[in-house]
N, C-alpha and C positions, 0 to 999 in steps of 0.2 A: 606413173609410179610415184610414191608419197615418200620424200625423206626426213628423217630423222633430225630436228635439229639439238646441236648437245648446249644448248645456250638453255641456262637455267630460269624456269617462268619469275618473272618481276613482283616483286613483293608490294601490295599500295602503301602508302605512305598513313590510310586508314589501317589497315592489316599490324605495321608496325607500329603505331599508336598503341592500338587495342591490347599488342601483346606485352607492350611496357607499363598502359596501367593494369593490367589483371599482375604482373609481375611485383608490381609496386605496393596494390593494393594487398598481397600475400604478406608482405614484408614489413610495412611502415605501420608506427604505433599510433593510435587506436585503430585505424582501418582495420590491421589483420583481426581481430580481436570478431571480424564477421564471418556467417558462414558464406562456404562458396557461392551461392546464389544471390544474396547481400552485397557481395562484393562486386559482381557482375553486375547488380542495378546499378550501385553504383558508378562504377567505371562508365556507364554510359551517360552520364550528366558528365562525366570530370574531362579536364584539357591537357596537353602535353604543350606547354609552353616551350619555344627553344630563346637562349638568350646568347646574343654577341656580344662582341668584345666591345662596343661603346652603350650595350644595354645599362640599367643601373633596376637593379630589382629592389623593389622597395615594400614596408607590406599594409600600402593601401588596398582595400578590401580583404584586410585578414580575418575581421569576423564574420567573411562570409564562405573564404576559401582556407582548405589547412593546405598548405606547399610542401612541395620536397623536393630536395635533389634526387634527380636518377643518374643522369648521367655529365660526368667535365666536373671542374672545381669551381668552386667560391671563393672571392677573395670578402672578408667582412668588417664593413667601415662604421666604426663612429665618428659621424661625421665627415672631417677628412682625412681621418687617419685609419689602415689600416689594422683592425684588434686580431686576423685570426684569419683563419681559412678553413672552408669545407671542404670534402671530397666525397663522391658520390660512393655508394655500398663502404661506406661506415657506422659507426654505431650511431655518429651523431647523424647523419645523415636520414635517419631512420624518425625519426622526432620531425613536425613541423617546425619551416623558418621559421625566424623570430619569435619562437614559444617565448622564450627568454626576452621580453620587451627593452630590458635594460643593457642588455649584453651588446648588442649592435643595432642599427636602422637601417642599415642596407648591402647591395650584395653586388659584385661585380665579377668578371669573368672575363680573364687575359686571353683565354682564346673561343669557344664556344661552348655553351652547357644546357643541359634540359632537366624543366621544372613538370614537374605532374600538379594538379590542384581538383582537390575533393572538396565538394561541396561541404559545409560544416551541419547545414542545417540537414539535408537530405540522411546523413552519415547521425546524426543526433536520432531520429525519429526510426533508421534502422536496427542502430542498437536497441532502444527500446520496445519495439516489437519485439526483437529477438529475443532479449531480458527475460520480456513477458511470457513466453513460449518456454522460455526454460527451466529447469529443478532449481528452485528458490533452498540456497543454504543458508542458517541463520548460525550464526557462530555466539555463542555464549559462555563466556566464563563463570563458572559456578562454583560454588563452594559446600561445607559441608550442610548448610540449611537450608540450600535449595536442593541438595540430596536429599538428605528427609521428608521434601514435600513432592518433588518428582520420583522417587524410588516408589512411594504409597499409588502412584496418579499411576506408572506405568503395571503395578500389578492388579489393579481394579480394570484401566483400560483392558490388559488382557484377559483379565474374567468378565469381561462384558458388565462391571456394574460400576462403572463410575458414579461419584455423587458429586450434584450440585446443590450445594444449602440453601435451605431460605429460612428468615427471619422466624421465631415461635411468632409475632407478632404478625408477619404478612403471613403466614399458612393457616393462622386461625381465623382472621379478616374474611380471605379466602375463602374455606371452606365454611364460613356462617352464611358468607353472599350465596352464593354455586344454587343451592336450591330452588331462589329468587330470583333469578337470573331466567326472564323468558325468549330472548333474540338471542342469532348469533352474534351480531355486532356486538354485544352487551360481553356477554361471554368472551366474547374477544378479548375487550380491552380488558376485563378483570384478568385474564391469563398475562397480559401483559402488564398487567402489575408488576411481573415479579421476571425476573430474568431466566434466572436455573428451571422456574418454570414454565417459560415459551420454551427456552430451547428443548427440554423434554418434550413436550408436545410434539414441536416441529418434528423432533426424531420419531416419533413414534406414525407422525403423519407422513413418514419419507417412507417407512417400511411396508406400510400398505399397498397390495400390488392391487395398479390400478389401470396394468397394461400401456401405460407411459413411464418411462425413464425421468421425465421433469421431475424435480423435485420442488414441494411445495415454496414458496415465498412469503407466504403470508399466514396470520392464525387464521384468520376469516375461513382460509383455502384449506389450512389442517383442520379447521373441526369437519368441512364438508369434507374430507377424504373421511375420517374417522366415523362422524354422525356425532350427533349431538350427546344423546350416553354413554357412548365407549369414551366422547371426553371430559367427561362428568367424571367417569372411573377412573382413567388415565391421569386427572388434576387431585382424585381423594389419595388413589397408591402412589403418586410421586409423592407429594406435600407429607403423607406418611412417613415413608421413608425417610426424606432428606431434610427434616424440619432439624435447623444448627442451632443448637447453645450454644453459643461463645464463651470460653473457656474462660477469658481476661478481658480486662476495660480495653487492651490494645486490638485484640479483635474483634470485638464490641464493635467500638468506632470505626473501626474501617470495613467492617460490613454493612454498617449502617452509611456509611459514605459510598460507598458501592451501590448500592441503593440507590440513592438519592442523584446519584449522576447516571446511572443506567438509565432511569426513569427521565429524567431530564433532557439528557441524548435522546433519548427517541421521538419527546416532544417536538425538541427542536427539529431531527431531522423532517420528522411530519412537515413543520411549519415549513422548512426550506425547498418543498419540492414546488411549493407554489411558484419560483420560477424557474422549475426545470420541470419544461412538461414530460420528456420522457422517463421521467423516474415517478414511480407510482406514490402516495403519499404511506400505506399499510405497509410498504414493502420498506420502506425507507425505514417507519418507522421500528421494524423488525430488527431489520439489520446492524441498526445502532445500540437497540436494546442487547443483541449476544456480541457486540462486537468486543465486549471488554469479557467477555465467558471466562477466557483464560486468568484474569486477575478469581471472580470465583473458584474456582477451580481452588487456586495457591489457597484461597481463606477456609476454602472449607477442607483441605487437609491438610493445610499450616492448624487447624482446632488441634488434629492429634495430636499433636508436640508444640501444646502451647506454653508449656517451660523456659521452650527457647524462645518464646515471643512474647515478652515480655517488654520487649524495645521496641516505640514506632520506627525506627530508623531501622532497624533487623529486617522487621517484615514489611516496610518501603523495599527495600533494594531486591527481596526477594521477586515482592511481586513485580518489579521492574524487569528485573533478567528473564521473570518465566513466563508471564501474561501473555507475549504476541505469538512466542513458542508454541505454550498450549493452549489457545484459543484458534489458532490456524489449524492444528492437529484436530481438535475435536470436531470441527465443525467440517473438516474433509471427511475424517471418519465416519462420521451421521451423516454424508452423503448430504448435506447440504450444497445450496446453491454456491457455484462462483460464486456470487458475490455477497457473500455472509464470509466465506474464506479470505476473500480480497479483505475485505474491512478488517477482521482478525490482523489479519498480516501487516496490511498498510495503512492504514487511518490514521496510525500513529506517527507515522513518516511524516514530519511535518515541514522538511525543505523539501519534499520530491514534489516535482511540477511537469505538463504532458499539455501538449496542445488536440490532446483528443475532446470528444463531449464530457461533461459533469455526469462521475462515476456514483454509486451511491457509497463507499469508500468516502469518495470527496465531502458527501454531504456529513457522515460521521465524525470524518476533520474536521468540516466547518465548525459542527455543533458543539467539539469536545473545546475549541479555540472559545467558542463563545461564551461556553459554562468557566475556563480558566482565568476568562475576562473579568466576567461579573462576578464570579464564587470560585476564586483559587481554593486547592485544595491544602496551600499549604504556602507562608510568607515568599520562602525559596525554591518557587516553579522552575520546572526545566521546561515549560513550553512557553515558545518565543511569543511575543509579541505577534498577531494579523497585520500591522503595517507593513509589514516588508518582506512575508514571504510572496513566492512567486504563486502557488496553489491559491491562495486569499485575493491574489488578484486575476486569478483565472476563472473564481468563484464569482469575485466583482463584473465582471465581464456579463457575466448569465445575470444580474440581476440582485444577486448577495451582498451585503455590506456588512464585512464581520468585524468594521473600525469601527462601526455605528448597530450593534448586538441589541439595544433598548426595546426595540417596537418587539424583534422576534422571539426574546426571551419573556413578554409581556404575553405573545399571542401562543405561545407552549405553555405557558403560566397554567391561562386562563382553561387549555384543553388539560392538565393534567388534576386543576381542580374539579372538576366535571366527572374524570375516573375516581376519584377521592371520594367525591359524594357518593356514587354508585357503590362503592365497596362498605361506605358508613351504613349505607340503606339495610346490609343486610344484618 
């Protein structure tokens, strides 16, 4: 006969761990800020520290751990005086020790207390992935002049005919070479002359069904989706359409500087993928060229209301607010690749840093830091210095020296004179 016993089963002392850091991990700031899966990696690197009454907690190895009280109080000393005391499930409580370096250096406990500790780096690389997985909001304050040039972009986006200008000077270069043009290499790079006109290409070569979902990367790969006539017609009816007159000397100039650093970027990122071999050199070079798409965009329907643009400082701050906006937009639109979207979005982020591989993103950074180096666009730049971001040295790391820009903007030089010639030829 089997009896019953009413003694309650024994809980491990693992068991009670596990359920104080998943409780902790819900709770305390940054951690909760993961999803529940996240969390749980987490908590499995992390410790439940217990501390007595002659313990003295202090915060060696803080950049490596974030602490917290879970449970008993703190007593907190500078030095050897008492400033203060913690108590566990309070507000402060909730915040890593010694966030506050100055406030105290150490921690004591009149009778017994337990400390939880998360990893910082494991907890940095979670949020990240998870960032990167999520619906990217960009918050922008606008005013009445970036109304006029975003109200014009959202009712063309909705009738399917957005435009993107190009110079009467590069569309007539353009279309005198196009005939004389026998490779597709050749063809290539002339399409890439001009920005508004890869990116039109590349859409037109995403739309082709071709029984794969990829979307193109390269022009090389959109004329072979197209054929080589369909993009003959495809470079004479965009260039038709979307050839800008600049209205003023203020938009003048900075389509012609748009220009000139489009074209530039995409040299460089060419030259940069030599030490990143998994990034292709065509692709690279793509990506940099539409990665500023959105600053077009603002130029060529900032032309219709070029009354108000009148001031270089007006149409700076516009094209600043709206550039990474709508240069992310269109190129998700057009069903371009991830990473023509990444670029739009982040290339300009120029403190974000990831110890993942060199992005092609990364390499648009590099390039846009090297053109600000050698040929700011203006006495009072808002982009830092390469010495000291953390990205510039993660680039260094692969092989990049963007403190020492001379050799690589000498060997873009020399490839962008090369497409220069070909387009004189015709």
């Amino acid at each position: 006969m089997a009896f019953m016993s009413d003694k309650k089963p024994k809980v491990s002392n693992a068991d009670e761990n596990e359920a104080l850091l998943l409780a902790a991990a819900s709770a305390v700031s940054p951690v909760n800020e993961l999803n529940a899966i996240n969390r749980a990696a987490l908590c499995r690197t992390a410790t439940v520290v217990h501390v007595q009454r002659n313990d003295v907690v202090k915060p060696e190895g803080a950049h490596r751990w974030l602490m917290y009280l879970v449970e008993g109080t703190l007593a907190l000393h500078s030095g050897k005086d008492e400033v203060g005391s913690l108590a566990a499930r309070s507000n402060d409580a909730l915040t890593p020790l010694f966030q506050d370096k100055g406030a105290y250096q150490s921690a004591r406990t009149n009778t017994v207390a337990k400390i939880v500790k998360f990893g910082r780096e494991q907890l940095d690389i979670l949020l990240r992935e998870q960032q990167k997985n999520a619906i990217h909001v960009v918050d922008v304050e606008v005013g009445e002049l970036e109304n006029r040039v975003f109200d014009d972009i959202v009712a063309d986006m909705a009738a399917n005919k957005i435009r993107l200008g190009s110079s009467e000077e590069a569309a007539s270069r353009i279309l005198a070479v196009i005939p004389t043009v026998a490779t597709i290499p050749e063809l290539a790079e002339v399409i890439q002359s001009d920005a508004g006109l890869a990116t039109y290409v590349v859409r037109a070569a995403n739309k082709v069904d071709t029984g794969s979902n990829d979307p193109t990367t390269s022009i090389r790969g959109a004329i072979s989706r197209l054929g080589v006539e369909a993009t003959r017609r495809c470079i004479e009816e965009t260039l038709m359409a979307n050839t800008l007159v600049p209205a003023n000397e203020v938009l003048e100039k900075r389509l012609k500087r748009f220009a000139q650093r489009s074209t530039l970027s995409s040299a460089l990122a060419q030259v940069l993928t030599k030490d990143v071999p998994h990034c292709k050199s065509e692709v690279a070079g793509l990506v940099a060229l539409v990665a500023d798409v959105g600053e077009l965009m603002v130029l060529t329907y900032a032309n219709n209301h070029a009354e108000h643009f009148e001031s270089e400082a007006d149409l700076a701050t516009v094209v600043e607010k709206l550039r990474t906006v709508l240069g992310s937009w269109l190129t998700a639109a057009w069903d371009f690749s991830p990473h023509f979207v990444s670029a739009s979005s982040c290339s300009r982020d120029w403190y974000r840093s990831h110890s993942g591989e060199i992005t092609y993103a990364d390499l648009v950074t590099g390039a846009l830091l090297i053109i600000q180096s050698e040929i700011p666009d203006t006495v009072d730049s808002s982009i830092p210095s390469a010495d000291n971001l953390l990205l510039a040295r993660r680039l260094q790391q692969a092989g990049i020296d963007l403190t020492s820009p001379g050799d690589i903007v000498k060997a873009a030089s020399s490839h962008i004179v090369s497409v220069q010639s070909l387009l004189k030829a015709g």
